[in-house]
Steps between C-alpha positions, in 0.01 A plus 500: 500500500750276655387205782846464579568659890610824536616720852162516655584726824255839495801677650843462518727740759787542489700738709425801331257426277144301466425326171123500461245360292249777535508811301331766729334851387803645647730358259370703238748794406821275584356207250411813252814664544719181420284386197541830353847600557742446188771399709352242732328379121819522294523110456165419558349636194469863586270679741154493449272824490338573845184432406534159385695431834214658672216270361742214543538547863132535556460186281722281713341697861168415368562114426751481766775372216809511753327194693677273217747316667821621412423868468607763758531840623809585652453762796687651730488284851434800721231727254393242282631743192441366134869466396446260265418135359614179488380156317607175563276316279502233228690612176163433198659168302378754227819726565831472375749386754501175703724283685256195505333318222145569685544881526337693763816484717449805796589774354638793713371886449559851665419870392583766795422883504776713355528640869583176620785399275872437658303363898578151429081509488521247196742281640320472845156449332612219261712329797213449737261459219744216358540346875187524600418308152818238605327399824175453340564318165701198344825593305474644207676729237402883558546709176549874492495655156620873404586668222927447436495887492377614879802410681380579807298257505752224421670621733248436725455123361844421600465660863217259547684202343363467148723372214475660133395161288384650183339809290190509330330773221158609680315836548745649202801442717761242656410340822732301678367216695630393835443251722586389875364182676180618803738210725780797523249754657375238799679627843 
C-alpha cells in the first residue's frame, strides 16, 4: 500500500451528486446490478456471477473496505442512490503504465450503473473528485487508463482534459494511458 497522500475528504458534493466513502446496506442491488451486467463489464473483464458480487459486497460492508482513501460511492445528492464508483487512488508501481519514474502517480477510476449512462454523472463525479483532490494536494500527474477499445470512455478522458500518451498490453487487451496535471482541476 502506498504512503504517498491521496484525496482524504469522506464526502465530496457536488451539485447533483455526493461521492462517498461508505458503502451502506442499501447499496446492495445497484453495486450487484453493475458488477453483473455484461455491458457496464464489457471492458472491465466481464461481469461477475451474482454470487461472487454478493459475498464481495458483504466482504467489503463487513471490514468497512470503502474507508480506503481514494475509494467512493457515487450517489445521487437528493436520495443518496448507488449510481456508481469512483477511485482516485495511487496507480500499484506493479502495473503497467506510468508517467513518473516512482510510479504510483493518482490514478483516476469510475464505473456507473447502466441506468445512469449519457447524465454527465461520470464527468461531474471525476470533476469534483479531481478538484476537491487539487485544493488538497501538491501537483502531480493524474493517470486514467482504459482499454483503446471503449470509446466512450476516451471520450470522456478528453472532456475532463486528459491527453492519450501511450498504449500498453494488460488484462488481454490494449489500454491507453492518459494523463492530465491535478494543477488544471484547482478553481
Amino acid at each position: 500500500m502506498s504512503r504517498l497522500p491521496t484525496l482524504s475528504a469522506a464526502e465530496v458534493p457536488s451539485e447533483r451528486l455526493l461521492l462517498r466513502r461508505a458503502l451502506h446496506d442499501a447499496d446492495r442491488e445497484g453495486f450487484i446490478e453493475f458488477s453483473t451486467d455484461p455491458e457496464v463489464q464489457e471492458y472491465l473483464g466481464g461481469p461477475r456471477p451474482r454470487s461472487e458480487v454478493e459475498q464481495r459486497f458483504d466482504a467489503v460492508i463487513t471490514a468497512d473496505a470503502t474507508s480506503s482513501p481514494g475509494n467512493y460511492v457515487i450517489a445521487d445528492n437528493a436520495t443518496n442512490r448507488f449510481i456508481g464508483t469512483l477511485k482516485l487512488a495511487r496507480r500499484s508501481t506493479d502495473s503497467p503504465g506510468h508517467v513518473t519514474e516512482d510510479g504510483e502517480e493518482l490514478e483516476l477510476g469510475y464505473v456507473l450503473r447502466r441506468s445512469a449512462w449519457g447524465a454527465g454523472f461520470a464527468f461531474e463525479a471525476a470533476t469534483a473528485a479531481l478538484r476537491a483532490a487539487a485544493d488538497e494536494l501538491p501537483d502531480q500527474p493524474v493517470l486514467l487508463v482504459t482499454q483503446t477499445a471503449n470509446t466512450r470512455s476516451l471520450k470522456l478522458a478528453a472532456r475532463l482534459g486528459f491527453h492519450p500518451i501511450s498504449t500498453f498490453e494488460e488484462y488481454g487487451a490494449e489500454q491507453t494511458l492518459c494523463t492530465a496535471p491535478l494543477s488544471m482541476y484547482k478553481i
